[in-house]
KOLSE-161582 format. One line per 2 residues: number of its first residue (from 1); for each residue y, x, z of N, C-alpha, C, O. Coordinates in Angstrom, 2 decimals. Example, Ala and Ser with C-alpha at 12.3 -4.5 7.8 and 13.67 -1.06 7.14 Angstrom:
BEGIN
1 = -5.69 13.19 7.80 -4.50 12.30 7.80 -3.30 13.20 7.80 -3.32 14.24 8.46 ~ -2.25 12.85 7.08 -1.06 13.67 7.14 0.03 12.90 7.87 1.14 13.41 8.04
//
This chain:
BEGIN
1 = -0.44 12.55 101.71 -1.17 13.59 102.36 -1.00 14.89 101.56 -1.20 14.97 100.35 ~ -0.71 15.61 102.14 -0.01 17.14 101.38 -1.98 18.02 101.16 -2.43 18.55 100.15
3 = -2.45 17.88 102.09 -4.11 18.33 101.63 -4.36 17.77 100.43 -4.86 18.67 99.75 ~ -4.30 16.74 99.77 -5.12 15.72 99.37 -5.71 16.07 97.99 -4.76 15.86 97.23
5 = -6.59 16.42 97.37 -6.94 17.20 95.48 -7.28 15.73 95.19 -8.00 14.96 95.83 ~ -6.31 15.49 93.60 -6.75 14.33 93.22 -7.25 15.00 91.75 -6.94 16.12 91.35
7 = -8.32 13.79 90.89 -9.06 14.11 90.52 -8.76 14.49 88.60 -8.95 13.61 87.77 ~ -8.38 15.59 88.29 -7.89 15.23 87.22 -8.30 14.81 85.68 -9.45 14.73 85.25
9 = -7.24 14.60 85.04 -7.65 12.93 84.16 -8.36 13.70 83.25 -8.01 14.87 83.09 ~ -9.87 12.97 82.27 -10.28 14.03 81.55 -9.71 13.05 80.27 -9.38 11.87 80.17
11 = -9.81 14.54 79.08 -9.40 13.91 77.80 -10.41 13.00 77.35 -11.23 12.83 78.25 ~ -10.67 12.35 76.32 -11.09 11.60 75.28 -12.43 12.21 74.96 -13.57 11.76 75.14
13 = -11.95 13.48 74.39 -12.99 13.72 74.20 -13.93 14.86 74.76 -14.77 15.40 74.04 ~ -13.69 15.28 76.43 -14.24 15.96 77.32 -15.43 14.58 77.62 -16.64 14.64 77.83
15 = -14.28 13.10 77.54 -14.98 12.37 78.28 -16.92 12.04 77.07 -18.04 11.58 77.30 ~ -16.19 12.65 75.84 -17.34 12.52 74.83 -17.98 13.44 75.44 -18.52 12.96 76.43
17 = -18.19 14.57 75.33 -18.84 15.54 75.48 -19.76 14.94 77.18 -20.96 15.20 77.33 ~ -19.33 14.53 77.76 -20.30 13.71 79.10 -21.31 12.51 78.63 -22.42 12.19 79.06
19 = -20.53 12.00 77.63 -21.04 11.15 77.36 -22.71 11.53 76.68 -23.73 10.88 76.93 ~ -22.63 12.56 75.91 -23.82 13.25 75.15 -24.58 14.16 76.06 -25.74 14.54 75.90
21 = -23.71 14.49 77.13 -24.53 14.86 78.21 -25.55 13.76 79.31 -26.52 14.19 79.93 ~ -25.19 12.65 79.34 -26.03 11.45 80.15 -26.76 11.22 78.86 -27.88 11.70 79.04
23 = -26.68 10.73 77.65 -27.80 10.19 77.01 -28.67 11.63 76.72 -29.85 11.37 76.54 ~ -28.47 12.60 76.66 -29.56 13.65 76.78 -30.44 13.43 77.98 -31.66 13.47 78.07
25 = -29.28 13.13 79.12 -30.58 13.36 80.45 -31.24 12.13 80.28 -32.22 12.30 81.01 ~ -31.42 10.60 79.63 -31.62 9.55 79.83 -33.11 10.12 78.91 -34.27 10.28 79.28
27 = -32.49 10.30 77.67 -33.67 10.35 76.80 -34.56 11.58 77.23 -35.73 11.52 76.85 ~ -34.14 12.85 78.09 -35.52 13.50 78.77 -36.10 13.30 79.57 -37.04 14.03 79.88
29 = -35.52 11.40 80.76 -36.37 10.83 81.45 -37.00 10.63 80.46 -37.71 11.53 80.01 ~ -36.92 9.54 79.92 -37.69 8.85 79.14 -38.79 9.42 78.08 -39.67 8.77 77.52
31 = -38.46 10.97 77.93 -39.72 11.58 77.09 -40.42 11.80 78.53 -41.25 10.89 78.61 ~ -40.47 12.64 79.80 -40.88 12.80 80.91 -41.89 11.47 80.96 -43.02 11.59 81.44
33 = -41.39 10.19 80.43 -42.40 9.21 81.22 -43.35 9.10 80.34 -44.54 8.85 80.57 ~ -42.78 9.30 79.20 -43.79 8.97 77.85 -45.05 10.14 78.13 -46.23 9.82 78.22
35 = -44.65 11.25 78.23 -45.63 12.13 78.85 -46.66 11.60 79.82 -47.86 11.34 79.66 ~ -46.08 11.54 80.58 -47.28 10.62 81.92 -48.08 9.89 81.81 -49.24 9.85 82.20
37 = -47.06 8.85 80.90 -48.18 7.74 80.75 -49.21 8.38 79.25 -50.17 7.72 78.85 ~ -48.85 9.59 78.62 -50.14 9.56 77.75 -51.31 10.31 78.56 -52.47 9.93 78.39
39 = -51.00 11.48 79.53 -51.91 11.91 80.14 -52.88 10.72 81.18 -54.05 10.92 81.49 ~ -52.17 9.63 81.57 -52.74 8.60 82.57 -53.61 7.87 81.43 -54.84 7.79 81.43
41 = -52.96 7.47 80.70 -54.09 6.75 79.32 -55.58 7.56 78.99 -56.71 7.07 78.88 ~ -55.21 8.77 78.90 -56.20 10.04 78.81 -57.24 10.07 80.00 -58.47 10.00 79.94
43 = -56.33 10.22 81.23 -57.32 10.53 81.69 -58.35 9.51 82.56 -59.20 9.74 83.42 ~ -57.71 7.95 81.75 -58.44 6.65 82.09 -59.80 6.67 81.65 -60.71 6.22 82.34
45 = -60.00 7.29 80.25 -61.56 7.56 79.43 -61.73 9.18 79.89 -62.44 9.74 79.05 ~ -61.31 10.14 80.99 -61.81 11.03 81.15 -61.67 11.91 80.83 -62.43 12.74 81.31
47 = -60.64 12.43 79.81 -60.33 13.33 79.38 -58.84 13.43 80.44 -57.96 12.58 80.35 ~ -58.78 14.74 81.54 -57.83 15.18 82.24 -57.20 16.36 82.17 -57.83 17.26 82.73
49 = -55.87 16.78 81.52 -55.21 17.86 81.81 -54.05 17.58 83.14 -53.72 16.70 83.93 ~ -53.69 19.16 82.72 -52.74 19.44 83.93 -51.43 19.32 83.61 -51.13 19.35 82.42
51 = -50.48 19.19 84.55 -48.98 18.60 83.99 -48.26 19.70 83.37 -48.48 20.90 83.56 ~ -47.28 19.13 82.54 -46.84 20.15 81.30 -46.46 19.27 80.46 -46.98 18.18 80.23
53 = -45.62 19.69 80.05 -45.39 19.28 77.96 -46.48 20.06 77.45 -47.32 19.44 76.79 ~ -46.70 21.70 77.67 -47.45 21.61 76.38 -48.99 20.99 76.39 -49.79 20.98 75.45
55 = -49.19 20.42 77.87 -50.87 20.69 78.02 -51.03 19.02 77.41 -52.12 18.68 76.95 ~ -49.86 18.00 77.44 -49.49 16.78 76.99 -49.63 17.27 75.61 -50.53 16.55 75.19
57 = -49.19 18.29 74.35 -49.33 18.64 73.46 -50.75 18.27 72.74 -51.12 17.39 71.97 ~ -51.40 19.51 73.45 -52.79 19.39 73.56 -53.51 18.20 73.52 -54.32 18.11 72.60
59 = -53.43 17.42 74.14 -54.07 15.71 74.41 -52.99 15.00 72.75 -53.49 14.13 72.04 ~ -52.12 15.36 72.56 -52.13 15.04 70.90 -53.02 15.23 69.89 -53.42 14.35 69.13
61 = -53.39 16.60 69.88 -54.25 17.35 68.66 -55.48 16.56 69.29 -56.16 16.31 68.30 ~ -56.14 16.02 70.39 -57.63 15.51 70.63 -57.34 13.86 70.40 -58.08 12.92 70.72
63 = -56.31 13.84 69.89 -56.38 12.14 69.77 -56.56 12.06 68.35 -57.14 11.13 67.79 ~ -55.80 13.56 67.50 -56.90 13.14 66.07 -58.43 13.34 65.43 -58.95 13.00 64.37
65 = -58.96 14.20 66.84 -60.24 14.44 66.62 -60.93 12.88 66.73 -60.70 11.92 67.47 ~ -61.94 13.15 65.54 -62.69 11.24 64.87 -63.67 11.43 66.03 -64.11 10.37 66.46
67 = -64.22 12.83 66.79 -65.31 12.99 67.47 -65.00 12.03 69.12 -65.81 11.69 69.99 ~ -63.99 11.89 69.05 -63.34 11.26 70.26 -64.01 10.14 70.47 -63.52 9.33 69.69
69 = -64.89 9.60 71.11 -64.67 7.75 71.42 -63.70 7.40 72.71 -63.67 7.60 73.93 ~ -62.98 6.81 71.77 -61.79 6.24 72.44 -61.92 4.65 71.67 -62.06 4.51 70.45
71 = -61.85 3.82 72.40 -61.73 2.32 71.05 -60.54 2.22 70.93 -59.63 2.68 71.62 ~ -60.52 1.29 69.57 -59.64 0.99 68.42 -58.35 0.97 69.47 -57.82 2.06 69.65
73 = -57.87 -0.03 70.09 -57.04 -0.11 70.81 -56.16 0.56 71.73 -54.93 0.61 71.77 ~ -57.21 1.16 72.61 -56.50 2.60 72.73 -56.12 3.66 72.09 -55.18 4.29 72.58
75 = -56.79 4.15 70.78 -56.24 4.77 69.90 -55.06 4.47 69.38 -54.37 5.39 68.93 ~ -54.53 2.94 69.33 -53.39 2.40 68.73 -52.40 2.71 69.56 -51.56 3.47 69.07
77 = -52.19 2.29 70.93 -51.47 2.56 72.15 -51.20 4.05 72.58 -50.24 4.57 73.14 ~ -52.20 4.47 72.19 -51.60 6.22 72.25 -50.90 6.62 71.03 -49.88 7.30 71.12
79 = -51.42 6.22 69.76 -50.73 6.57 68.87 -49.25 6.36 68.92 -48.44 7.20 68.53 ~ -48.99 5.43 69.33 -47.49 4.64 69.50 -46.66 5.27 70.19 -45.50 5.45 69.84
81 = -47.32 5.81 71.57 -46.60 6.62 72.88 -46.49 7.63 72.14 -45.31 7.99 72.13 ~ -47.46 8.59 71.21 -47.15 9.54 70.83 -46.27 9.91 69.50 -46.01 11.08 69.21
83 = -45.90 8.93 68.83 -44.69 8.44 68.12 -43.53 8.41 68.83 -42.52 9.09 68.65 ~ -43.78 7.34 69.89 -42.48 8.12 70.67 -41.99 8.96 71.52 -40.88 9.00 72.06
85 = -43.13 9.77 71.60 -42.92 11.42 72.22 -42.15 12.25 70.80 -41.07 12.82 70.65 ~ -42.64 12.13 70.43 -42.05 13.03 68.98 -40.37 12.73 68.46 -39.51 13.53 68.10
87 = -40.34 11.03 68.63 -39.20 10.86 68.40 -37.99 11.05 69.72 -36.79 11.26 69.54 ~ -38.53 10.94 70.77 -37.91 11.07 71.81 -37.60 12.98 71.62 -36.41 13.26 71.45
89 = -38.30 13.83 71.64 -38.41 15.16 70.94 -37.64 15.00 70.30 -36.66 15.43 70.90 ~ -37.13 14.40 68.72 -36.28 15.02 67.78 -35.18 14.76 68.37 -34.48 15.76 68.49
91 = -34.54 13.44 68.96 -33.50 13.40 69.41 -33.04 14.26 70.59 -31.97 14.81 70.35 ~ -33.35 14.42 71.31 -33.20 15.24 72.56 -32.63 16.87 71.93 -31.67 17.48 72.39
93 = -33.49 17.32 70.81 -32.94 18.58 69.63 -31.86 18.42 69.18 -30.93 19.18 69.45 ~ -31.73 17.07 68.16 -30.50 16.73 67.73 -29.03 17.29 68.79 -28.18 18.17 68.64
95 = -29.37 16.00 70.12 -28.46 16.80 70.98 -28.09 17.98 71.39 -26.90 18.27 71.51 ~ -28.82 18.61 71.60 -28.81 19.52 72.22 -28.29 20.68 71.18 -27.79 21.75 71.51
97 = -28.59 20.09 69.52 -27.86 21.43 68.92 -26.43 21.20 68.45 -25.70 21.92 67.77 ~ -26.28 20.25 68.88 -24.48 19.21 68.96 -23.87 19.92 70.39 -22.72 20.36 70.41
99 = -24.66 19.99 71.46 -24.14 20.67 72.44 -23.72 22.06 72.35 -22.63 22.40 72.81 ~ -24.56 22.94 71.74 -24.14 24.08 70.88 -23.20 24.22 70.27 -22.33 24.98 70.70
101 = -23.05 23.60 69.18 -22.44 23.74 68.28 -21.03 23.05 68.99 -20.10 23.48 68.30 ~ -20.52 22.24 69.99 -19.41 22.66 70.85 -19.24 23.49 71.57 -18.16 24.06 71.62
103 = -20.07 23.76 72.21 -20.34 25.46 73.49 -19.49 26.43 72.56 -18.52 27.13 72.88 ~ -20.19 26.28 71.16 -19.30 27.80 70.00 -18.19 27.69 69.98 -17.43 28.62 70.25
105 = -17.67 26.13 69.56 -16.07 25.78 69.48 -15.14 25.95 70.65 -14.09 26.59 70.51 ~ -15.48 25.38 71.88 -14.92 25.09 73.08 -14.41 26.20 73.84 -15.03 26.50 74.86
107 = -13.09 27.03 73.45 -13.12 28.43 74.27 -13.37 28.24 75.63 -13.74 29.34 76.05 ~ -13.36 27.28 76.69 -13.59 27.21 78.22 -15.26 27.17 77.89 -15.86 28.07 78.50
109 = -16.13 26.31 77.04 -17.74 27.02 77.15 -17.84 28.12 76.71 -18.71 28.71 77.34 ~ -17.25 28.98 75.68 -17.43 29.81 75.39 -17.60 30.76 76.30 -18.61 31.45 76.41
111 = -16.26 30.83 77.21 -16.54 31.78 78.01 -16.97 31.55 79.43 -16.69 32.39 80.28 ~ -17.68 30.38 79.75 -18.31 30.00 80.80 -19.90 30.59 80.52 -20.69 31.21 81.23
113 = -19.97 30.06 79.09 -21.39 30.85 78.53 -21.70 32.65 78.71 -22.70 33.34 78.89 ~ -20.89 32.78 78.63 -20.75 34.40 79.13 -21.37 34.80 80.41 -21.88 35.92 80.46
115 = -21.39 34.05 81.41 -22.10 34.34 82.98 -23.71 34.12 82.78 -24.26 33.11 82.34 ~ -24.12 34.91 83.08 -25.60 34.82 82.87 -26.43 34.08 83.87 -26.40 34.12 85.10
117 = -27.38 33.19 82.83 -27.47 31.70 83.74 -27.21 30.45 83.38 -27.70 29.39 83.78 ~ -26.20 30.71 82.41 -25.39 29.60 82.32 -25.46 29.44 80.67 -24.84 30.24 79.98
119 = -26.40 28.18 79.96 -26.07 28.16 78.81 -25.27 27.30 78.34 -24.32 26.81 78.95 ~ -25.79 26.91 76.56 -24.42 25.46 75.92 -24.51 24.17 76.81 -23.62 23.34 77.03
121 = -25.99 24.19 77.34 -25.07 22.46 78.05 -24.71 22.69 79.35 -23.77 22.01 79.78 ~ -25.35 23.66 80.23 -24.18 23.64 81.18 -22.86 24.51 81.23 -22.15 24.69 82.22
123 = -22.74 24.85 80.39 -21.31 25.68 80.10 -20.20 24.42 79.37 -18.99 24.37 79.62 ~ -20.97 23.42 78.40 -20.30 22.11 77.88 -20.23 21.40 79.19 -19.12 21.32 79.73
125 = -21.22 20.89 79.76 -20.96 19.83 81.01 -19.98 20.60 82.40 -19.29 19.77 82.99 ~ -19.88 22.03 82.94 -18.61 22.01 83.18 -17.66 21.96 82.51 -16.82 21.09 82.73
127 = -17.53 22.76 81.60 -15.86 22.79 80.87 -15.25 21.51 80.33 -14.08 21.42 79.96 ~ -16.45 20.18 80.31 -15.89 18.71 80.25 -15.75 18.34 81.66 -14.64 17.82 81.77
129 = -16.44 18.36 82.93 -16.18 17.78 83.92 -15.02 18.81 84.39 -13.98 18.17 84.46 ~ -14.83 20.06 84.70 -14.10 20.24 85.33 -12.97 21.34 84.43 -13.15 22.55 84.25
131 = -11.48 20.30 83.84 -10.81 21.26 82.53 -10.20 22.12 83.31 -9.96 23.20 82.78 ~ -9.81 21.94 84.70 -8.69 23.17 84.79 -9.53 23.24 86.56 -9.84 22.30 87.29
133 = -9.63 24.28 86.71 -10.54 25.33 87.79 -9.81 25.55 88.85 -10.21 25.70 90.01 ~ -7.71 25.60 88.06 -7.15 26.09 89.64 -6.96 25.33 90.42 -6.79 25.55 91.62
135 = -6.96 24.31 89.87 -7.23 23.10 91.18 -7.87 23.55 93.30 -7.56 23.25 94.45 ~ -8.96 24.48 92.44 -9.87 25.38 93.47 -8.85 26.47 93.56 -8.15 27.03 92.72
137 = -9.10 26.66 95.61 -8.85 28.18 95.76 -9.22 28.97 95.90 -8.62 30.02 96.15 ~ -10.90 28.74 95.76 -11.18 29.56 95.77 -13.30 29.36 95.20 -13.82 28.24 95.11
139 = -13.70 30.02 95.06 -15.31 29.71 94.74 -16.40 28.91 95.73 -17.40 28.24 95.48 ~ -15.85 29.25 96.79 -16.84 28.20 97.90 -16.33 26.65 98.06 -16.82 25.68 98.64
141 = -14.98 26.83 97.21 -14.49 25.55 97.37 -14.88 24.62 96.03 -15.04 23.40 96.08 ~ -14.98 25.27 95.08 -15.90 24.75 93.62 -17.43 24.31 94.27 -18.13 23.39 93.85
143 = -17.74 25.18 95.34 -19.42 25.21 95.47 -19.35 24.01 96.60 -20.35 23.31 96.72 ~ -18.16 23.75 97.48 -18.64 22.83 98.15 -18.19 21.38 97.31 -18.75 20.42 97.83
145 = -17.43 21.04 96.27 -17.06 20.57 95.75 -18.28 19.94 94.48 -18.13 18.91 93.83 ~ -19.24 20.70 94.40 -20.09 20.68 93.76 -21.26 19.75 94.62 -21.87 18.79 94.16
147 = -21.38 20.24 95.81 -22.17 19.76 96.68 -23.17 20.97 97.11 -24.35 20.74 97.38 ~ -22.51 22.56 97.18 -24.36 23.23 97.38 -23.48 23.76 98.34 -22.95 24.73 97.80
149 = -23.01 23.63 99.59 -22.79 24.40 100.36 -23.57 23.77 101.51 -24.18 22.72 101.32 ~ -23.59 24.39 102.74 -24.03 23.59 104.03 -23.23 23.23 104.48 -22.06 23.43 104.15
151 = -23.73 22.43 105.58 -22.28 21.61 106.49 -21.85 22.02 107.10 -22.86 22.02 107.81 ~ -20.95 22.66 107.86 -20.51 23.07 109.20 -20.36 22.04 110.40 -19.88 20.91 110.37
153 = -20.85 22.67 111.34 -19.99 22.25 112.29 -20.35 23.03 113.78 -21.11 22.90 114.74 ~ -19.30 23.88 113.31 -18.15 24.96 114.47 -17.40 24.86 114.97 -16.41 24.20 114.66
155 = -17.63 25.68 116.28 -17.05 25.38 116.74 -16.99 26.20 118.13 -18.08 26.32 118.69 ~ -15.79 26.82 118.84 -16.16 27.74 119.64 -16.23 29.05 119.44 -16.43 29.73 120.45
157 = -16.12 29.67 118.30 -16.30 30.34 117.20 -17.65 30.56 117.22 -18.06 31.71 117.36 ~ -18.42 29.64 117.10 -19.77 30.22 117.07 -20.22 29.23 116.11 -19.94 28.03 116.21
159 = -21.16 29.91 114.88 -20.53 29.08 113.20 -22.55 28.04 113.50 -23.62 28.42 113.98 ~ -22.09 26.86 112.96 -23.45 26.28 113.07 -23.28 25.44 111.85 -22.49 24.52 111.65
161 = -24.35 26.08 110.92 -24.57 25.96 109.40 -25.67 24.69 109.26 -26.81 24.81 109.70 ~ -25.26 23.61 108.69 -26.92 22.34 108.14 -27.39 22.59 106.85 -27.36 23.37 105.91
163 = -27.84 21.58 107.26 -28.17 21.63 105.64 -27.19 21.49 104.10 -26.00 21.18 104.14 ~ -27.80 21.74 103.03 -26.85 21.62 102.22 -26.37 20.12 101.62 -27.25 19.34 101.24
165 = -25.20 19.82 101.56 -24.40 18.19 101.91 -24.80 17.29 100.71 -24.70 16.07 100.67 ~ -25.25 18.10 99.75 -25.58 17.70 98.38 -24.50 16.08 98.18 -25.05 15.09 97.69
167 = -23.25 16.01 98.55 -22.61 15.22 98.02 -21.67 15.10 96.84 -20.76 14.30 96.58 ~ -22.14 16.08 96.24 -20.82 16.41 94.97 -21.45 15.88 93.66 -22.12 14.87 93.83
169 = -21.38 16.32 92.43 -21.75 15.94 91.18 -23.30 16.55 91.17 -23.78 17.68 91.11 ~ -23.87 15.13 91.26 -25.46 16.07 91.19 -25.94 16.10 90.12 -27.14 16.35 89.98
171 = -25.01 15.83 88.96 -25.72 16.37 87.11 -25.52 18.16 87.55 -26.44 18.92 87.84 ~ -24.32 18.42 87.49 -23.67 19.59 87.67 -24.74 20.79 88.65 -24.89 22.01 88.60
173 = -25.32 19.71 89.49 -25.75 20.77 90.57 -26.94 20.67 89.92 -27.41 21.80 89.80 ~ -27.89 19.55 89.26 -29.14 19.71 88.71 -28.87 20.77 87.81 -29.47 21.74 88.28
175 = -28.17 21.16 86.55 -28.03 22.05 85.70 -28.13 23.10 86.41 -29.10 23.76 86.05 ~ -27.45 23.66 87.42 -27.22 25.06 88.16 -28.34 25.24 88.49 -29.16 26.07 88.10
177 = -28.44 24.31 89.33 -30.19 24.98 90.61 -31.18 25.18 90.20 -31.86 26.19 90.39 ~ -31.55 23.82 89.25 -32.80 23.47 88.63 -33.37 24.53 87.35 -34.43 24.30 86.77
//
């Protein structure tokens, strides 16, 4: 098929650089839940904030107040979640200043970082998913390729736009939109 874009091969270590991009998003589910479940623990004895990291912060500093009755047990079980909020926190940093510190090296992040909007990890997570651009002919073809365009279907010349197909790389499109 003379249309046909096949998909090209990534290096070794583009394919690294993805790789540090999924365990980042894994480990900011996983702080995301740790969050939840300390505000749901919280607000089992009554104490309720509103959603947030920092307002989750907050419900830290009142778990060392002694004025608290909370029993033994629950104090232990939060303590724990909130051990691994913190550690889930350092790592997620770690990454993220490893993502940097390729964004600086990587002349394709480098100068992807340049468009405003666009920082080290999504300037790293394209310039690893996608090494060479001319593949595209053009920008709506990156965007439908991505998945944010709408659907067509025209016809008659009279253009009838859907919704957007969201079938492309949805790390890629979470970084952009989100």
């Amino acid at each position: 098929r003379p249309n046909m874009r096949f998909v090209p091969i990534k290096s070794g270590e583009n394919q690294g650089f993805l790789m540090l991009h999924r365990a980042r998003g894994l480990l900011v589910r996983q702080r995301t839940m740790t969050a939840c479940a300390i505000r749901a623990h919280f607000a089992e004895f009554g104490i309720i904030v509103g959603q947030g990291r920092q307002r989750v912060d907050g419900l830290v500093d009142v778990l060392d107040d002694e004025e608290l009755t909370l029993p033994a047990h629950a104090r232990i079980a939060l303590a724990v979640l909130v051990n691994q909020l913190k550690e889930l926190d350092r790592q997620v940093e770690a990454i993220e200043r490893e993502l940097a510190q390729i964004q600086r090296v990587n002349p394709m992040a480098k100068l992807l970082s340049s468009i405003p909007g666009i920082g080290p990890i999504t300037a790293t997570a394209l310039a690893a998913t996608v090494p060479d651009a001319t593949i595209f002919r053009s920008g709506r073809e990156f965007a439908a390729w991505l998945g944010l365009t709408p659907k067509q279907n025209s016809t008659g010349g009279k253009d009838r736009f859907g919704r957007i197909t969201k079938q492309g790389d949805s790390y890629l499109r979470h970084l952009l939109v989100i």
